[in-house]
N, C-alpha and C positions, 0 to 999 in steps of 0.2 A: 504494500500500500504506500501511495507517496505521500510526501508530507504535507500537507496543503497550509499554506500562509493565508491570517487573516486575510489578505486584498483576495485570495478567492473563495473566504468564505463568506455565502450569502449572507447578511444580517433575518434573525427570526423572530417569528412571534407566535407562542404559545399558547395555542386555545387555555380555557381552565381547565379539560378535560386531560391534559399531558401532564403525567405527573412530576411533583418539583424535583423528584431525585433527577428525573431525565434532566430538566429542565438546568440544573445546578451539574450534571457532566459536562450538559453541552457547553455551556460559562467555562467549566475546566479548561474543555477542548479547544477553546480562544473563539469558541461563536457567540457572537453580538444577541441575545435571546430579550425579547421582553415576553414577559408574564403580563398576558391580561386580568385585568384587574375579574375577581370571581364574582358570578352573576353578571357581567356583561354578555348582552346579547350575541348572536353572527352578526351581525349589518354591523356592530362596534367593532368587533375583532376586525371584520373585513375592510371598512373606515379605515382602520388605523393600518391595517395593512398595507392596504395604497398611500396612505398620505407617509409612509415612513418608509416606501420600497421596503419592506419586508415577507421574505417568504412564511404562509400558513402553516403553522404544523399542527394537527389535528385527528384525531377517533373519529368526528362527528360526519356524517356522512352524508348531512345538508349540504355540505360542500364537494360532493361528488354531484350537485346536481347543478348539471350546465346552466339549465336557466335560473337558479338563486344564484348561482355564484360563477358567473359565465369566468371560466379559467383565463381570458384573452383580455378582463381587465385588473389582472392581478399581477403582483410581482410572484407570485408562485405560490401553488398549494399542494402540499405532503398531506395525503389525508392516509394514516398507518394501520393498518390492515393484520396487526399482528396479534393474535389472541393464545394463551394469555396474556395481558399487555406486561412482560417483564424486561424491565428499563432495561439490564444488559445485550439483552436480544433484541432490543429497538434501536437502542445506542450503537450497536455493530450494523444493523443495517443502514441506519443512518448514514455514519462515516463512511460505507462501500457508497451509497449514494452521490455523497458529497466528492468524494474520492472520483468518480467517474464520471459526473454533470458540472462543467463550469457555473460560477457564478450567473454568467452573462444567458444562461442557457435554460434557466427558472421560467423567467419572464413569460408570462400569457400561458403556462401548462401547465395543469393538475397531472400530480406524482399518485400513482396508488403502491404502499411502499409493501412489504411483505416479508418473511422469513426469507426465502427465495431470491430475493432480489424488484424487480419494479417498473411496472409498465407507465406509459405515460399516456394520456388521454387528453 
């Protein structure tokens, strides 16, 4: 795996539904992460989304849906597909993720991420 420098890693943002240990690797890992605040709606998450170039990371699968959250006006959305949701085996997929999609490469397309590996839609 290569080592990737903050400049290519995307800045994120954290549904409430991603749990904080994840949340507190990725910070480790030198990613830029905000934690939305709990109890904020999708349209807030996704607001802040766009207004802060921030790719989605999320469980919630209102965000698989083109027409709530048409992928092509977002900086990117990771919606994780990994059950049971266990941070180490989210956090390794992640990194293979990030590890093989440029920064620049997010922009307007939902990620469905998996144990497996990860299709793009």
């Amino acid at each position: 795996m290569k080592n990737m420098s903050s400049f290519n890693k995307p800045k994120l943002i954290s549904d409430e539904n991603i749990p904080v240990g994840l949340t507190e690797l990725l910070i480790k890992e030198g990613f830029d992460v905000k934690k939305i605040p709990f109890g904020s709606t999708d349209k807030i998450l996704s607001k802040i989304a766009k207004a802060e170039s921030r790719v989605i990371l999320t469980f919630d699968k209102h965000f698989i849906d083109k027409n709530l959250f048409p992928p092509k006006e977002h900086p990117g959305i990771i919606f994780i597909d990994i059950h049971p949701p266990i941070i180490d085996a989210i956090l390794s997929s992640l990194l293979k993720l990030f590890n093989e999609i440029s920064h620049s490469e997010f922009s307007g397309k939902l990620f469905i991420l998996s144990l497996f590996g990860f299709r793009i839609k």
